[in-house]
C-alpha atoms as one frame of an Amber mdcrd trajectory, in Angstrom:
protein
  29.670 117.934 216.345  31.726 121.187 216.859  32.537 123.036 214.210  35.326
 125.555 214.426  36.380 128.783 212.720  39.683 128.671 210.886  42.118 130.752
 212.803  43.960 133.539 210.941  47.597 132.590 210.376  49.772 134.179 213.420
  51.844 137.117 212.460  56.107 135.891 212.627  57.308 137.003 215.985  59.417
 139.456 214.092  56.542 141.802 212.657  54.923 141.567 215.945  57.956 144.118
 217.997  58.119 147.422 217.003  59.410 147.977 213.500  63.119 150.505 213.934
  61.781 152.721 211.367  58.715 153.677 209.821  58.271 155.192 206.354  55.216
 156.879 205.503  54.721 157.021 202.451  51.143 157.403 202.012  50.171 159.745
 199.091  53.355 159.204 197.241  53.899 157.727 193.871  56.321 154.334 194.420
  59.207 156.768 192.558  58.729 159.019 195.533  58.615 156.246 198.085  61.387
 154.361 196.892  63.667 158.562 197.165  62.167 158.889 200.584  62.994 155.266
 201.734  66.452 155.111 200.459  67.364 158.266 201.899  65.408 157.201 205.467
  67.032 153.723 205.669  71.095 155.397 204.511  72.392 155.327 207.926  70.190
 152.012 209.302  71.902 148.998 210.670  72.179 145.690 209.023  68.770 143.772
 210.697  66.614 147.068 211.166  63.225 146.190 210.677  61.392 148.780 208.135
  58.004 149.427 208.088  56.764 150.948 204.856  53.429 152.922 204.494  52.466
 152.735 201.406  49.459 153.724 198.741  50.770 153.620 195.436  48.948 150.781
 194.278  52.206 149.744 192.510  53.792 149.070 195.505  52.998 145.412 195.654
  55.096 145.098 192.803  57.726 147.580 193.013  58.550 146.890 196.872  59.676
 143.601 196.354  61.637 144.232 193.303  63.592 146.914 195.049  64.366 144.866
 197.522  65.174 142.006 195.389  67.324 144.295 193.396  69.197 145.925 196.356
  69.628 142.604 198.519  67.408 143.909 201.259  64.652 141.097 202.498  61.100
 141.628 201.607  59.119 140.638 204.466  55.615 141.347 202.702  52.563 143.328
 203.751  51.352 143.352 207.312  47.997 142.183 208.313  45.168 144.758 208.701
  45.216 146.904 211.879  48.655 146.516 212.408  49.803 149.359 212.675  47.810
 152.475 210.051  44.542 150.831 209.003  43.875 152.753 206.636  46.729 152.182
 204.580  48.353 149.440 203.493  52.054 148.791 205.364  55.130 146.308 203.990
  57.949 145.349 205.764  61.647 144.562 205.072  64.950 144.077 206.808  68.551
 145.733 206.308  70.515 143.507 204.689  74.682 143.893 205.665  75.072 143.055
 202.247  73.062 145.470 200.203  74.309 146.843 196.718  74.091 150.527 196.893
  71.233 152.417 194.822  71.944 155.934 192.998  70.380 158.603 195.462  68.672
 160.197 192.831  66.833 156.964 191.213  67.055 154.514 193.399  65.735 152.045
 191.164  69.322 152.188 189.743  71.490 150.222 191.149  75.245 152.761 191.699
  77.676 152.981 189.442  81.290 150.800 191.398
């Protein structure tokens, strides 16, 4: 009898290419984060494929709901060793439809 080991489950084809930007925000608070990666993502194409570096261990939670709150898709956190080891990294995709966030708290959504 042959036993065999359970194969981890294969990363989607689209978190395997090379995300179009990268975040870092290792170190920062998820209020931080969320300043730095509305202002890195302003000019970013509908599809671009984010990659967010992340320590904050709020930003399991607050990730998501930013995204769900903007209309951007949440793609979830990457497997170890994909890209920083050391740090955990999420990914999400531009949305063409996003609703707009103030600039200053982007946990707000702007004001029509």
């Amino acid at each position: 009898m042959t036993t065999t080991e359970p194969s981890a489950e294969p990363l989607p084809a689209e978190l395997r290419s090379e995300a179009d930007l990268t975040v870092d925000g290792a170190g920062l608070l998820c209020v931080t984060l969320l300043l730095k990666l509305r202002a890195a993502i302003g000019d970013a194409a509908p599809g671009t494929l984010v990659r967010v570096v992340a320590t904050d261990p709020a930003a399991p939670l607050d990730l998501p709901a930013w995204c769900h709150m903007t209309g951007h898709t949440y793609l979830g956190p990457l497997p170890s060793g994909t890209e920083q080891a050391e740090h955990t990294v999420y990914a999400l995709r531009i949305s063409a439809n996003a609703h707009a966030t103030r600039p200053d708290a982007p946990w707000h959504t702007a004001l029509p």
